[in-house]
C-alpha positions as CSV (number, residue, x, y, z in Angstrom):
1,X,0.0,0.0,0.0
2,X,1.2,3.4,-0.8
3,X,2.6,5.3,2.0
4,X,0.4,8.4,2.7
5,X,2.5,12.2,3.1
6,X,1.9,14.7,4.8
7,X,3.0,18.1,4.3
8,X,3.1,21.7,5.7
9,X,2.4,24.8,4.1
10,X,3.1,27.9,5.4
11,X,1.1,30.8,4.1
12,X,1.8,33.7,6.7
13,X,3.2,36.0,3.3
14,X,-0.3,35.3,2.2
15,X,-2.9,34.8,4.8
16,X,-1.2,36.6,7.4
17,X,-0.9,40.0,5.0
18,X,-4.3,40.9,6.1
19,X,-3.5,41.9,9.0
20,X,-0.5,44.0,8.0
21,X,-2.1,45.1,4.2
22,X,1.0,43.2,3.4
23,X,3.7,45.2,4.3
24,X,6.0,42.7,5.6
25,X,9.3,44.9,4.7
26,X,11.5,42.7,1.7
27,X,14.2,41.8,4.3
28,X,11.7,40.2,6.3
29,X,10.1,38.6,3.3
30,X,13.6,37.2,2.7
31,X,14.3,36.1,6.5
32,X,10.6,34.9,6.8
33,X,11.2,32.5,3.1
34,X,14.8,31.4,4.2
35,X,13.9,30.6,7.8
36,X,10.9,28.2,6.8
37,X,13.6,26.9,4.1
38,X,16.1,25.6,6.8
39,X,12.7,24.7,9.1
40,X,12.3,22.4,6.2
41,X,8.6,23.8,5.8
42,X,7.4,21.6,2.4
43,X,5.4,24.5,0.6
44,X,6.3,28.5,1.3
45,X,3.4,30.6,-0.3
46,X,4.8,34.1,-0.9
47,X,2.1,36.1,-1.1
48,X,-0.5,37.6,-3.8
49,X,-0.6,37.9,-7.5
50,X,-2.4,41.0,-8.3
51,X,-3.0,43.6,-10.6
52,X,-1.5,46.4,-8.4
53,X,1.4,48.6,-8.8
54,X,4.4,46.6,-7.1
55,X,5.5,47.6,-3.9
56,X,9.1,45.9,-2.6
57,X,8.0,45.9,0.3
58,X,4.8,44.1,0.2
59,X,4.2,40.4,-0.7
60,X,1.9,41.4,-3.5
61,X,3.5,40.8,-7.2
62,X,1.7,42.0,-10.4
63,X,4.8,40.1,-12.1
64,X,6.1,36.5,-11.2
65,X,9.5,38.1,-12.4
66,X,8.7,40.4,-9.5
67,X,8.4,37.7,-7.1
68,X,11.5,36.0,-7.9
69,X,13.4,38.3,-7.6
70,X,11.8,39.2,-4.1
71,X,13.0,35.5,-2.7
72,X,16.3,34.1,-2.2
73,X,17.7,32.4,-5.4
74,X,19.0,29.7,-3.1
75,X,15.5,28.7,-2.3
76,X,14.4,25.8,-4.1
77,X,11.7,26.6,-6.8
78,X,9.7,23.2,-5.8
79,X,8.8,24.9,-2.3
80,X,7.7,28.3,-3.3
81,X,3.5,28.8,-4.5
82,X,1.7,31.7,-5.0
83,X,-2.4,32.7,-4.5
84,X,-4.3,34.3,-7.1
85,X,-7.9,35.6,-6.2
86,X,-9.6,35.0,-9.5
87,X,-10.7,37.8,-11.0
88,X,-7.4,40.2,-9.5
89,X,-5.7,39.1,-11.2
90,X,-4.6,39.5,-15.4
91,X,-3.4,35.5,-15.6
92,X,-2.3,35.9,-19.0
93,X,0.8,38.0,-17.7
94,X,2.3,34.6,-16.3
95,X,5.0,33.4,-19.0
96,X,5.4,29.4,-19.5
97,X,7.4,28.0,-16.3
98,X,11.0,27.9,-16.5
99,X,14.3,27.0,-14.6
100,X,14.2,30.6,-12.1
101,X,9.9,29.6,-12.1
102,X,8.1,29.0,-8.7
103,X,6.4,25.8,-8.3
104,X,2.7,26.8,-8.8
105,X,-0.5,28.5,-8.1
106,X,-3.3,28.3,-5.4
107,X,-6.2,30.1,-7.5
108,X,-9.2,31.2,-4.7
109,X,-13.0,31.8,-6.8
110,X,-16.2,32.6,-4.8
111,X,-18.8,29.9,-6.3
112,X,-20.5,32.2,-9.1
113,X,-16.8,32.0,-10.6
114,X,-16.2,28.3,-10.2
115,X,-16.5,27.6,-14.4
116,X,-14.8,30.9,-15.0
117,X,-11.9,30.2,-12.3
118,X,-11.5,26.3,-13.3
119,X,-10.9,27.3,-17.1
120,X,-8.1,29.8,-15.8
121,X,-6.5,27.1,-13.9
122,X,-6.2,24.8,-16.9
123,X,-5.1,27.5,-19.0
124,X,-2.3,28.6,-16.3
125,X,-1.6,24.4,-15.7
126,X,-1.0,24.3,-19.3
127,X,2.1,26.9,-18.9
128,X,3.7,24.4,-17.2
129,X,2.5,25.3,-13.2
130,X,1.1,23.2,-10.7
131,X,-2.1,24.2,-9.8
132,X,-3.8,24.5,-6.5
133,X,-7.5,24.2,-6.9
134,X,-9.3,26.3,-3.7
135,X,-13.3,27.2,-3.9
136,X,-14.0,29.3,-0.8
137,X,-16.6,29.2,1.7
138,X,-16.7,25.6,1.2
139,X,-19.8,26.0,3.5
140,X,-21.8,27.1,0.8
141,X,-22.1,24.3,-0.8
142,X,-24.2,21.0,-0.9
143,X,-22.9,17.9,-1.1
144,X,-24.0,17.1,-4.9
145,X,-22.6,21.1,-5.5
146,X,-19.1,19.8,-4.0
147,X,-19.1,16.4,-5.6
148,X,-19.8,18.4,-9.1
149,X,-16.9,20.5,-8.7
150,X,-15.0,17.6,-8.2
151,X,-16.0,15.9,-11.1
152,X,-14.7,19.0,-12.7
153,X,-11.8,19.1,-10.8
154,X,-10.5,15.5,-12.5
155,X,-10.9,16.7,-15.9
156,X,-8.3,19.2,-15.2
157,X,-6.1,17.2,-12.4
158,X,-4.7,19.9,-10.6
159,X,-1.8,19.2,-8.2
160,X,-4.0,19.9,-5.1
161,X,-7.6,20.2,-4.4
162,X,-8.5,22.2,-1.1
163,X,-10.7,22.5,1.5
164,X,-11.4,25.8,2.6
165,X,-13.0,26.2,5.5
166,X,-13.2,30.4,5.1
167,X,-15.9,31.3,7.8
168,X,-14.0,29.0,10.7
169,X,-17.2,26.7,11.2
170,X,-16.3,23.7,10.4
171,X,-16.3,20.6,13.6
172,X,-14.6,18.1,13.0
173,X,-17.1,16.0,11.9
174,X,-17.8,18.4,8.6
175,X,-14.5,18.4,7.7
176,X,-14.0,14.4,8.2
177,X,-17.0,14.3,6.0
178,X,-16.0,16.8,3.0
179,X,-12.4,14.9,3.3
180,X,-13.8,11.4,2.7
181,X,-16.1,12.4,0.0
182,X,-13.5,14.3,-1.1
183,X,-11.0,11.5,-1.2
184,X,-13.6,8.9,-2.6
185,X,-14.2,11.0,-5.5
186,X,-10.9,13.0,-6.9
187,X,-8.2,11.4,-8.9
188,X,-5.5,9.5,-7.0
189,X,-3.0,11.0,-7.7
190,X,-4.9,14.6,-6.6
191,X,-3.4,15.7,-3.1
192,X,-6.2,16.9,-0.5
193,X,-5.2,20.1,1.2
194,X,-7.5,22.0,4.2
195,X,-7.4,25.5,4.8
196,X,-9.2,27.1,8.0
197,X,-9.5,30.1,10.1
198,X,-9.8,29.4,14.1
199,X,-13.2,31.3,14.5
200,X,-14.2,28.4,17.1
201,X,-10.5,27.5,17.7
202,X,-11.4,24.4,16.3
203,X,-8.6,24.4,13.3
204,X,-6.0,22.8,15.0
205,X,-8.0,19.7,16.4
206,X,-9.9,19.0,13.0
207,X,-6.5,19.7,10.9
208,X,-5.7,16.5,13.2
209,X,-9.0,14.7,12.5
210,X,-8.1,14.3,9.1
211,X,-4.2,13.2,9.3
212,X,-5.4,10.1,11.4
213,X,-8.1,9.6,8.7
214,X,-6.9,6.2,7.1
215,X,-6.3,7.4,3.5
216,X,-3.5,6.9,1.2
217,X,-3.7,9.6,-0.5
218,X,-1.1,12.7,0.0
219,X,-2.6,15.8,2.4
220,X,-1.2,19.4,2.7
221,X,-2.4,21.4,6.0
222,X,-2.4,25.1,5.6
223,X,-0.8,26.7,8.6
224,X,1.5,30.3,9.3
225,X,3.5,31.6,11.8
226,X,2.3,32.2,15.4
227,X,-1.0,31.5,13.6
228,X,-0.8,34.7,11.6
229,X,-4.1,35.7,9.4
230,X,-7.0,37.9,9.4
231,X,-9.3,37.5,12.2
232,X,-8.9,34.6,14.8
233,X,-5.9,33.5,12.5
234,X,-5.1,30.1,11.5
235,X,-3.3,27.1,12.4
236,X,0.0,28.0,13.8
237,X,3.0,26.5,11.9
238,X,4.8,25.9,15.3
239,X,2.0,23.6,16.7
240,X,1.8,22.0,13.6
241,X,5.5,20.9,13.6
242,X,5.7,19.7,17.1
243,X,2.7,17.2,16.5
244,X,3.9,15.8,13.1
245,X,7.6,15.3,14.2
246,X,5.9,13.4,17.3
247,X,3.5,11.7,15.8
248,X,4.3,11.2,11.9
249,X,8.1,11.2,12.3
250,X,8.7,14.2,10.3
251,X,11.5,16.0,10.8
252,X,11.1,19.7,10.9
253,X,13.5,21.8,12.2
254,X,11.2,23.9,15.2
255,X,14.4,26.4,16.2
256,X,13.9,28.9,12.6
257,X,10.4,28.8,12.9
258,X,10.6,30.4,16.9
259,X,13.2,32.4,16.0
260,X,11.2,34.2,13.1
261,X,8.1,34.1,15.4
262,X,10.0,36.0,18.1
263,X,12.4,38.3,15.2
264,X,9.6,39.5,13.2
265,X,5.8,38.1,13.9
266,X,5.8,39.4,17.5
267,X,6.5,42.9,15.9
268,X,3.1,42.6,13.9
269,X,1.1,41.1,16.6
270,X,1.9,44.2,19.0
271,X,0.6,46.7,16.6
272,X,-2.5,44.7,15.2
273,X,-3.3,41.7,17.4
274,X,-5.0,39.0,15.8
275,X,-6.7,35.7,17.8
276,X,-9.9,34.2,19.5
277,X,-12.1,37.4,20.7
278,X,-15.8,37.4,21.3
279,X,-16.8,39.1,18.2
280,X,-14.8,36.6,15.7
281,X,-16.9,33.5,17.4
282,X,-20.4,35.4,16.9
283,X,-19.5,35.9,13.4
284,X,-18.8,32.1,13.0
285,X,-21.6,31.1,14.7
286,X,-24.0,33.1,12.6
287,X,-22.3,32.0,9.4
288,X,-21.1,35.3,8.4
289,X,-17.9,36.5,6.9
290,X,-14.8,37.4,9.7
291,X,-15.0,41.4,8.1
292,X,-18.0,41.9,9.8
293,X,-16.5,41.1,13.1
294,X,-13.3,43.3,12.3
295,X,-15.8,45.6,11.4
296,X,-17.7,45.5,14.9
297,X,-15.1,45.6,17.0
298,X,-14.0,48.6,16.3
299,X,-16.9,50.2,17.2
300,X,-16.9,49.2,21.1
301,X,-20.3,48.0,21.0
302,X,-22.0,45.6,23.7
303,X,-22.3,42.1,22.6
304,X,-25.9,42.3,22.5
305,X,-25.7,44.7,20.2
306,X,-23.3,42.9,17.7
307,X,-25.5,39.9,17.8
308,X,-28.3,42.0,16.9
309,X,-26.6,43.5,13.9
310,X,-25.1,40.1,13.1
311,X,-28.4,38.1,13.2
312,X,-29.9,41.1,11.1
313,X,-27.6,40.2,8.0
314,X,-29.3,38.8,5.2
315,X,-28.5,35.1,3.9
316,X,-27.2,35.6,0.6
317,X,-24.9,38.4,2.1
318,X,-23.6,36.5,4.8
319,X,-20.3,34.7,3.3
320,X,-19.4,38.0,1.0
321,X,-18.8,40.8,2.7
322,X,-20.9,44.1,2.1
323,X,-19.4,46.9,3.7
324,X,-22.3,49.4,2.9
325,X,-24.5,46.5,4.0
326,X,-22.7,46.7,7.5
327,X,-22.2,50.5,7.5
328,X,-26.3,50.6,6.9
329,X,-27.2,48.3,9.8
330,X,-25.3,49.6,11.9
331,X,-26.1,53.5,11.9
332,X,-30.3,51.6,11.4
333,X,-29.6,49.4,15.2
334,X,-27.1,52.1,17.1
335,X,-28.6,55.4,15.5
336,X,-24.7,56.2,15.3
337,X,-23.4,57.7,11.9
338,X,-20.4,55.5,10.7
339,X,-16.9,57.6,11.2
């Protein structure tokens, strides 16, 4: 039987660049990409593609020449992924892989883009890339809607297929069930990643329900540094390590991954926290998007009050994020004008 992997990928240049608009500073981009190198970290995503003008500084790249030149060239190519957000991003830019090339791209769609993002990905597959196939708010849909997109998913067979569990709801139980269906379904030789934001601080323990799921096929846990990301954040690399080298006999090296937590990531968490609060598990539990949380807490308001506004969020607008919709409710339930 075919021995199962499981790997590691670290997407604080990504995930965690909400909380800093991105502005990691290039030297701690570097640091950040060679310290997970010697930690051994399997997959290093380095930030955005998008249709921006191209700051140094920030892990955003309008060019892939631009992001190359942004990381070490002693890092090996196979490690390094990028996200693109479909529809930010002008795919057509990206020349046919090369030597100097990173390994692929994660492409993100909302599901009125999923026929629209899934030709991209072949077209961008067919430069040479490895593709990372990620529908958001996998919460959204049902169980024939996923099992369709997988269906569609082996026509192109990506690299990876993921789970993305965008809103933090997930028990372990849904994401045990998505994982097996998922895993019945998709191509063999497909590996299953899962993606989550710790809403109900539940990432950590259902990222571990599915590594002791008896499978053979290959799985790839999203985590970042110190748990980086918007919101309650994610799964934190460091606690991801610990358990794999303990109970998987990998070997990761812990000691870069500490040292970059305590060099650089403290820095960020002082001036913008992120992390379990109140607000983050209300919007989980009422199924709405984490920006209406950020959104709410910085108004002070009692948590009567943000329930109230939460609860009086439409359905269809619950997973996308209307910031007139929230400004609106808001000024209708406090009486407050929005500053």
């Amino acid at each position: 039987m075919k021995s199962r992997s499981v790997k590691i990928l670290d997407c604080t240049l990504r995930d965690g660049g909400y909380v800093n608009d991105w502005n990691f500073g290039i030297d701690n981009i570097r640091d950040i990409v060679s310290g997970l190198n010697r930690a051994e970290i399997d997959f290093i995503e380095c930030g955005f593609m998008k249709d921006t003008d191209y700051n140094i500084n920030k892990s955003l790249y309008n060019l892939q020449e631009n992001l190359t030149s942004a990381i070490p060239a002693d890092i090996p190519r196979e490690k390094l992924v990028a996200m693109i957000d479909y529809g930010e991003f002008d795919f057509t830019k990206l020349s046919d892989k090369n030597e100097k090339s990173i390994f692929g791209f994660r492409i993100i769609f909302k599901k009125k883009h999923l026929t629209e993002a899934l030709t991209a990905a072949a077209k961008i597959q067919a430069k040479g890339y490895n593709i990372f196939i990620n529908p958001t708010f996998i919460n959204q849909y049902t169980k024939e809607e996923f099992t369709n997109v997988i269906e569609q998913v082996n026509e192109i067979n990506p690299y990876a297929f993921s789970i993305v569990d965008s809103m933090g709801i997930m028990h372990k139980n849904n994401a045990r069930e998505l994982f097996e269906l998922a895993d019945n379904k998709l191509n063999q030789n497909i590996t299953l990643c899962f993606h989550s934001h710790n809403n109900l601080q539940l990432s950590f323990t259902n990222a571990l329900e599915l590594i002791k799921i008896k499978s053979t096929r290959d799985i790839i846990i999203d985590s970042s540094l110190f748990g980086m990301g918007r919101g309650a954040g994610n799964i934190k690399t460091e606690f991801l390590i610990n358990y794999l080298n303990e109970h998987q006999k990998k070997h990761y090296n812990l000691v870069p991954v500490l040292s970059l937590i305590h060099n650089i990531i403290n820095k960020f968490f002082e001036e913008k926290p992120w992390g379990y609060s109140v607000p983050y598990y209300m919007a989980a539990q009422n199924f709405c998007h984490p920006n209406y949380a950020s959104f709410l807490i910085e108004k002070n308001l009692a948590f009567e009050t943000i329930d109230k506004i939460l609860k009086k969020i439409p359905e269809n607008k619950k997973s996308c994020y209307d910031k007139n919709l929230i400004e609106n409710l808001y000024n209708t339930i406090t009486g407050e004008p929005v500053c």
